[in-house]
N, C-alpha and C positions, 0 to 999 in steps of 0.2 A: 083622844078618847077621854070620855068625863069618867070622874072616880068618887063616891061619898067615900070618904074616912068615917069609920066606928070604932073606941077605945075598947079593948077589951084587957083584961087580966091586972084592975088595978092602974092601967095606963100603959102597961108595958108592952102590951101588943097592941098593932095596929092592925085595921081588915080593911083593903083598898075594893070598895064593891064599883063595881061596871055600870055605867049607864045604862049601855048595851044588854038588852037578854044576851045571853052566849049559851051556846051550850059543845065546850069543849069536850074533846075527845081524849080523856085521862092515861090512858096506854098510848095512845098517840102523844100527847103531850110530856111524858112521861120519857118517852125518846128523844125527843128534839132537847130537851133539858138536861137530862144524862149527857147529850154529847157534847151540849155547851158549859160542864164541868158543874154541872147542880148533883149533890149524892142521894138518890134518891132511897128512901127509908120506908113508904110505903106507899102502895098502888090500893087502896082498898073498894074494890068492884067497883067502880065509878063514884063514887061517892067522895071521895077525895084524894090526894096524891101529895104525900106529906114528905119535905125535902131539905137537907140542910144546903146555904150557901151564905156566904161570908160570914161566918159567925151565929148567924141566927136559922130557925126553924121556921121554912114556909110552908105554908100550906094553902092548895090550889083547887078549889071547888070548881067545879062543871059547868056553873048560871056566869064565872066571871068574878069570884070574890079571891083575894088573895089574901092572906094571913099572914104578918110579920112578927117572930118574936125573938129574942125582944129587940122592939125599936119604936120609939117615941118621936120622931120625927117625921109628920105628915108628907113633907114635899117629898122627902128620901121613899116615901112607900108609893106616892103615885107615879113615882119616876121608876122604881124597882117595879111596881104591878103595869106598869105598861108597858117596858120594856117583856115581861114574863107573858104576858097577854096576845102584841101582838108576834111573837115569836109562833103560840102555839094554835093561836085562832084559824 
């Protein structure tokens, strides 16, 4: 799966977006990530599904965008959003 990287917060976050449309299923996905030891923090009505794991705070949009913060290292976010991707696709 292809991924555009976008800097947001100063540089600090990274948003691994999807080539793919997706359109994930946030309480669905929301599960499979809990049980593969993600703490999830919020489910807000489909709209996104915000998580803490190693250290940083992700956050998982519906269309396919992943949200890392903080982490500045591009390969480490397409490697983390595709693993988180196709786990919940």
């Amino acid at each position: 799966m292809k991924f555009s990287i976008i800097r947001m917060c100063g540089g600090k976050a990274l948003i691994a977006s999807s080539s793919e449309q997706l359109n994930i299923d946030l309480k669905h996905a929301s599960d499979i990530l809990a049980h593969e030891g993600f703490k999830i923090n919020r489910n807000d009505d489909g709209l996104m599904l915000i998580m803490n794991w190693k250290e940083m705070e992700v956050t998982l949009y519906p269309q396919g965008k992943v949200m890392f913060f903080p982490l500045t290292e591009k390969e480490m976010a397409i490697e983390y959003a595709s693993m988180i991707i196709n786990k919940v696709k």
